[in-house]
C-alpha positions as CSV (number, residue, x, y, z in Angstrom):
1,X,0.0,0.0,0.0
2,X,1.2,3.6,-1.0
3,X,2.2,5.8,1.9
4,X,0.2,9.1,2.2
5,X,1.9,12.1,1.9
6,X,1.7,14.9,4.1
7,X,2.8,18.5,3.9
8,X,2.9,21.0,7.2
9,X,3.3,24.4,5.8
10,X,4.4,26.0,9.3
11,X,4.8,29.7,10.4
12,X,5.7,30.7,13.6
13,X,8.9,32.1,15.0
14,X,9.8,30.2,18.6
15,X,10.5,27.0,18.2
16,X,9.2,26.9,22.1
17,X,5.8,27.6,21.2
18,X,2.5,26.0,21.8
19,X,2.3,25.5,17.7
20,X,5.4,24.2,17.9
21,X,4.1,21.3,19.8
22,X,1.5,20.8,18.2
23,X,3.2,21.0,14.3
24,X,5.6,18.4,16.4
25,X,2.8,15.7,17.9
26,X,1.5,16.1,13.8
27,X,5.1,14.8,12.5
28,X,5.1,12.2,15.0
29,X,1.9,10.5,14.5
30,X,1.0,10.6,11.0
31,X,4.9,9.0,10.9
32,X,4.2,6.6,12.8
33,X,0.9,5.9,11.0
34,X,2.9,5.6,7.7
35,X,2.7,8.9,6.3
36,X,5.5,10.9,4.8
37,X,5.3,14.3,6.2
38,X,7.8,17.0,4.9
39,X,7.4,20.2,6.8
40,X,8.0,23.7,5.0
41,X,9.1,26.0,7.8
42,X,8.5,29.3,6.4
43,X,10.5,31.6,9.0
44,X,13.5,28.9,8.8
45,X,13.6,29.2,5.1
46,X,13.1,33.3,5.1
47,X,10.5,33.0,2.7
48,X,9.4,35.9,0.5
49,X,6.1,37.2,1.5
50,X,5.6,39.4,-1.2
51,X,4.4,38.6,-4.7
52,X,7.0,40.8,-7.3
53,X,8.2,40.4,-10.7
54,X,11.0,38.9,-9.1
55,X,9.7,35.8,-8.8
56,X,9.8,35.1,-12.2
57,X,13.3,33.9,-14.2
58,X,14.2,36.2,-17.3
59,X,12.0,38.7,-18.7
60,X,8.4,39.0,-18.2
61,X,5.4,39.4,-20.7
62,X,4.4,43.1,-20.3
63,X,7.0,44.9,-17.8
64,X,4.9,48.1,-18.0
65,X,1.8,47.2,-16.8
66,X,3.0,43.9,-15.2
67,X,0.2,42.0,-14.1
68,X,1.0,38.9,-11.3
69,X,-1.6,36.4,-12.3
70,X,-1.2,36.2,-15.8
71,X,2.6,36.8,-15.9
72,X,3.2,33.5,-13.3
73,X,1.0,31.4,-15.3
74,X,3.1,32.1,-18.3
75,X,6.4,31.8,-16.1
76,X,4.7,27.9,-14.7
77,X,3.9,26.7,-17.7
78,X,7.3,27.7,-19.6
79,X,9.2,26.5,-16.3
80,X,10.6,29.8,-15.4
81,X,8.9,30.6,-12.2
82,X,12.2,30.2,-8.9
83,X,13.3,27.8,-7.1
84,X,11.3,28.6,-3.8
85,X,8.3,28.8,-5.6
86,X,8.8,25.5,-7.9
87,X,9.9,23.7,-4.9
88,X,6.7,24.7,-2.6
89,X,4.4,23.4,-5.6
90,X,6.2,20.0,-5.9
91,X,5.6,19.2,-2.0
92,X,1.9,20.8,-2.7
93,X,1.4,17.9,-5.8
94,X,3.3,15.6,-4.0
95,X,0.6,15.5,-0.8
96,X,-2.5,14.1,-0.7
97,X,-2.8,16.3,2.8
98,X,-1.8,20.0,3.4
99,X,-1.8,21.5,7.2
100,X,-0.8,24.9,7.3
101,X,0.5,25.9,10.7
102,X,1.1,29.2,12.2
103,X,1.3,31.2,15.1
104,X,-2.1,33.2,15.4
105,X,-2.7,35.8,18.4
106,X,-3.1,38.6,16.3
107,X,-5.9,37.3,15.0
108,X,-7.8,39.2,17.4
109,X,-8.4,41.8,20.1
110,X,-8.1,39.8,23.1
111,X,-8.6,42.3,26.0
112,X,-5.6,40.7,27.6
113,X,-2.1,40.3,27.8
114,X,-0.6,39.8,24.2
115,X,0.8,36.8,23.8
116,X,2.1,35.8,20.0
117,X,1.8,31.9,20.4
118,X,-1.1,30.7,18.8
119,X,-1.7,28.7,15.9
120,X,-3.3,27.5,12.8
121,X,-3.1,24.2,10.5
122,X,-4.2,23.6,7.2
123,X,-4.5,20.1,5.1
124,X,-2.6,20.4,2.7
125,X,-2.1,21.2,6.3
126,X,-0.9,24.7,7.7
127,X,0.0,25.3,11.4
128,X,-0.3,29.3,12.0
129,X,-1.7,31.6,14.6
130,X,-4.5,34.0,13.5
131,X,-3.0,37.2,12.5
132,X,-5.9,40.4,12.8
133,X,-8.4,37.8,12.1
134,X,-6.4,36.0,9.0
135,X,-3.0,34.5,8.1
136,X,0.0,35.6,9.2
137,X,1.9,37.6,6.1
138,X,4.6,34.7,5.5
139,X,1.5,32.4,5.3
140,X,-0.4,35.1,2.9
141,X,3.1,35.0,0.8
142,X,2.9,31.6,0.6
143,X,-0.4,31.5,-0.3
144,X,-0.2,34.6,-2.9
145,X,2.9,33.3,-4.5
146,X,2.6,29.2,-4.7
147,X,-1.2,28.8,-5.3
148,X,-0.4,30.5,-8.8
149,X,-3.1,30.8,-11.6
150,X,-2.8,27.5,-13.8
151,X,-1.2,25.4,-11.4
152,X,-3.6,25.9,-8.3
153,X,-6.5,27.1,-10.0
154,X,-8.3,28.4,-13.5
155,X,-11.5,29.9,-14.8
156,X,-12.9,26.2,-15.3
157,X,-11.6,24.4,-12.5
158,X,-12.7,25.9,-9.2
159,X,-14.5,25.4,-6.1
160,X,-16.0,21.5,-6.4
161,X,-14.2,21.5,-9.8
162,X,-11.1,22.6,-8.8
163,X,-7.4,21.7,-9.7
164,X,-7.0,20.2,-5.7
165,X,-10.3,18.3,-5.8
166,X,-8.8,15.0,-4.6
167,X,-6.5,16.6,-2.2
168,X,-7.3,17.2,1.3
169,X,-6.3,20.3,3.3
170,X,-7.6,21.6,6.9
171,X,-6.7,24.3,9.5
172,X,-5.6,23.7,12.7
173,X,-4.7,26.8,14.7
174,X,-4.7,28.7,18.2
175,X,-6.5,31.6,19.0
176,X,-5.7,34.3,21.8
177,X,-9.3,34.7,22.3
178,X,-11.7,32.5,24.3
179,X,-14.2,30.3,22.4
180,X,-17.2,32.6,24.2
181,X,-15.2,35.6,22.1
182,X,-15.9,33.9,18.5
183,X,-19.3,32.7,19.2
184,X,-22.6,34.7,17.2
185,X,-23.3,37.1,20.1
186,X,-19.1,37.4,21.1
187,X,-17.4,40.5,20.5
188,X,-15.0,38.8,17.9
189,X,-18.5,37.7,16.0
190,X,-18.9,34.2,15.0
191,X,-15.6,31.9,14.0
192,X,-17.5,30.5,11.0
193,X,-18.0,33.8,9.4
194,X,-14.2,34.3,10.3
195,X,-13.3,31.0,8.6
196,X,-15.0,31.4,5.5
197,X,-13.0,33.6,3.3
198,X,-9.6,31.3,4.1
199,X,-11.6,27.8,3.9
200,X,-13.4,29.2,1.2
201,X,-12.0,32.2,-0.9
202,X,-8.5,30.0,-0.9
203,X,-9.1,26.5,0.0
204,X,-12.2,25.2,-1.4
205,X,-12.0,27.4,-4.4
206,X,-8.6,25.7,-5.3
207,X,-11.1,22.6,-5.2
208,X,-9.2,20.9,-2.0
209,X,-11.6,19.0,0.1
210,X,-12.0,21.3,3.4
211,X,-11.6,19.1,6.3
212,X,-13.0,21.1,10.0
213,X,-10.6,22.9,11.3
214,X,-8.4,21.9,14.2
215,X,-9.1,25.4,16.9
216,X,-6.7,25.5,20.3
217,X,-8.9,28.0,22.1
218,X,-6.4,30.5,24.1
219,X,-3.9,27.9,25.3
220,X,-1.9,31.4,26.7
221,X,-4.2,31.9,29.1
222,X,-5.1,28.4,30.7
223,X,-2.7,25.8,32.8
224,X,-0.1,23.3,31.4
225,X,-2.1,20.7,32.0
226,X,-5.0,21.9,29.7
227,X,-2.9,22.6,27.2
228,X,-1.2,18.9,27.7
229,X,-5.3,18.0,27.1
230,X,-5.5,20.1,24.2
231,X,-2.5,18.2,22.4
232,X,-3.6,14.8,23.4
233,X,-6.8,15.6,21.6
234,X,-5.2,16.8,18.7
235,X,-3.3,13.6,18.8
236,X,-6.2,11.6,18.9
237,X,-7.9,13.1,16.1
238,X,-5.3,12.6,13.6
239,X,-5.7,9.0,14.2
240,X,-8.0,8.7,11.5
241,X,-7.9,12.3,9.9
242,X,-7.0,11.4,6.5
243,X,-10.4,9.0,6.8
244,X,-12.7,12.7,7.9
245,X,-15.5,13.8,5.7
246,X,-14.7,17.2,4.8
247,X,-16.9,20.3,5.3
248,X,-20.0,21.5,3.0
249,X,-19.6,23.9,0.5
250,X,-22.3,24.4,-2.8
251,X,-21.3,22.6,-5.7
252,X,-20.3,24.9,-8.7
253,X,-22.8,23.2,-11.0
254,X,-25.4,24.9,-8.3
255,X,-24.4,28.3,-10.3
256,X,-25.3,29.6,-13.4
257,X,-22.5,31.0,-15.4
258,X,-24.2,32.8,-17.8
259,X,-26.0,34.7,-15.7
260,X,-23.1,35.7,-13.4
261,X,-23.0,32.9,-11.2
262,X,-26.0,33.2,-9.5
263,X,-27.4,30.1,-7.5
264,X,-29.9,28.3,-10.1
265,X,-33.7,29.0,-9.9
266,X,-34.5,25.1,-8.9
267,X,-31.6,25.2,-6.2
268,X,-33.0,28.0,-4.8
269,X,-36.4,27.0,-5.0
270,X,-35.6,23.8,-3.4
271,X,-34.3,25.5,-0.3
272,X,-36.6,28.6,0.3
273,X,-38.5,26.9,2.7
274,X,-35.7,25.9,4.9
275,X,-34.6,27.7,8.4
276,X,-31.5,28.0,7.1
277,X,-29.0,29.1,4.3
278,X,-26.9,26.4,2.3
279,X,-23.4,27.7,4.1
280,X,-22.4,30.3,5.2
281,X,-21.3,32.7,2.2
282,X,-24.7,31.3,0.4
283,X,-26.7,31.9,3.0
284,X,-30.1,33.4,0.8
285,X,-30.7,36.2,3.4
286,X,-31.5,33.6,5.6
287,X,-29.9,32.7,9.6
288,X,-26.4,30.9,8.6
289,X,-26.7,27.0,9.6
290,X,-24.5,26.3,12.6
291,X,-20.6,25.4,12.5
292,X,-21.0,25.1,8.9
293,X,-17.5,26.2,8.8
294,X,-16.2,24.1,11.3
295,X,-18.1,20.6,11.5
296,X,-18.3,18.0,8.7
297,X,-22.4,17.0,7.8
298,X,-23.8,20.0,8.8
C-alpha cells in the first residue's frame, strides 16, 4: 500500500511555542501511521512574503503594466517561475494532505495580555496563529505566491471542480481569544464567518476538500495541563484524519454561469423553505446554519 503524503506548511517564529508542539505531535503521529510528512518551515527558510516580478526567471510578458496572475501562469507553464516557488508546488502535488501551521494571536483583540503563540493548521495542512483575524503575512506569501493561476486554480476548475479536488487540506490553529469571544453574540463575531474567506475564498475554491478545522482556544491563558489536554486531543484526532469527511460547501454546477454565477432558480427553489441558508457565504438572506464552517455533515 502507497504511503500518504503529508505536507505541514508551518509559520511561527519560537520553536518553544504551543504550535510548535502541536506541528511536532503532527510529524510524530502521521509517521508513525505511515505517512511521509515534509514540513515547510517558512520563518526557517526566510520565505518571501511578497508577490513581485521577481519571482519570475528572465523577462516577463508586459514589464509596464505587469500583471502577477497572468505573468506567473506564463512563467509555470514555460518552467521559469524560482526555485522557492517550484519547490513549494512539488511538495503541494506531492501531498495528498496539506496543514498549514502558524502562530495566530493577532488574529484578534483579546482584551488581555498579548501573547504571539497561537496557531493554525491547514491540510494540505498549515500550522499558524491568526494574524488580525487571518493568516499571518509569511503564510499570505505563501499562499499569494505558490497557489499560482494555472497550477492551483483556472477559470474552469474551481471550487467542487477545482485543480485540488482530490487533495485534502484543513486548518488547525490557536486563538488568543476565548471560544465565548468567537461565538454569534461574542465580541469577535462568529468563528464561522471568520473561517469562510480562508476555507473558502482560498481552500475550497482551489477545489481541495475542506476538512474542519483543528481550533486551540487560548492555550496562553489556561494551565499546562489543559494545554497537555488540548495536544492529546489533537493527537487523537489525527488517528484517522485522513479517513474525515470534509466540510460543505455548494457545488459549482449549483451556479449559473451565464447569468453571473448566481445560485440556479431550482436550487433555490428547493431551499426557500428551509430555516436556514446552504453555508455560510450562500446563506439566501437567511440565519447561517450552525458550525457550517467548522463541523463536517452539517
Amino acid at each position: 500500500m502507497v504511503s500518504k503524503k503529508v505536507l505541514i506548511v508551518y509559520a511561527h517564529q519560537s520553536s518553544g511555542s504551543f504550535n510548535s508542539a502541536a506541528k511536532d505531535a503532527a510529524v510524530e503521529v502521521l509517521t508513525a501511521k505511515g505517512c511521509a510528512v515534509e514540513v515547510s518551515d517558512l520563518y526557517a527558510m526566510t520565505f518571501k512574503a511578497t508577490a513581485t516580478a521577481e519571482d519570475i526567471t528572465g523577462k516577463v510578458k508586459n514589464a509596464d503594466h505587469f500583471c502577477y496572475g497572468e505573468e506567473t501562469k506564463l512563467a509555470w507553464e514555460a518552467g521559469k517561475l524560482t526555485a522557492d516557488i517550484s519547490e513549494e508546488q512539488r511538495k503541494l502535488t506531492e501531498a495528498d494532505l496539506v496543514i498549514f501551521q502558524v502562530e495566530p494571536e493577532l488574529l484578534c483583540f483579546c482584551f488581555v495580555k498579548p501573547c504571539l503563540c497561537y496557531e493554525l493548521t491547514l491540510s494540505p495542512t498549515s500550522q499558524f496563529p491568526m494574524y488580525w483575524f487571518t493568516v499571518p503575512a509569511i503564510m499570505k506569501g505563501w499562499m499569494d505566491r505558490v497557489l499560482t493561476l494555472g497550477f492551483a486554480f483556472t477559470h474552469e476548475k474551481r471550487y467542487s471542480q477545482g485543480i485540488f479536488k482530490d487533495k485534502k487540506a484543513m486548518l488547525s490553529f490557536t486563538t488568543g481569544s476565548q471560544e465565548s469571544m468567537f461565538s454569534a453574540n461574542g465580541i469577535n463575531g462568529d468563528m464561522n464567518v471568520t473561517l469562510w474567506p480562508l476555507q473558502n475564498g482560498i481552500l475550497h475554491y482551489c477545489g481541495f476538500q475542506v476538512l474542519a478545522p483543528q481550533i486551540f482556544w487560548a492555550p496562553s491563558h489556561v494551565s499546562s495541563e489543559a494545554r497537555g489536554t488540548m495536544l492529546e486531543g489533537w493527537r487523537t484526532r489525527m488517528q484517522g484524519l485522513l479517513g474525515e469527511n470534509p466540510l460543505a460547501f455548494t457545488p459549482l454546477d449549483c451556479f449559473d454561469g451565464e447569468k453571473g454565477y448566481q445560485l440556479k432558480p431550482e436550487v433555490h427553489e428547493k431551499h426557500a423553505a428551509k430555516e436556514f441558508g446552504l453555508t455560510v457565504g450562500i446563506h439566501l438572506g437567511k440565519a447561517l446554519p450552525p458550525n457550517n464552517q467548522m463541523k463536517a455533515g452539517v
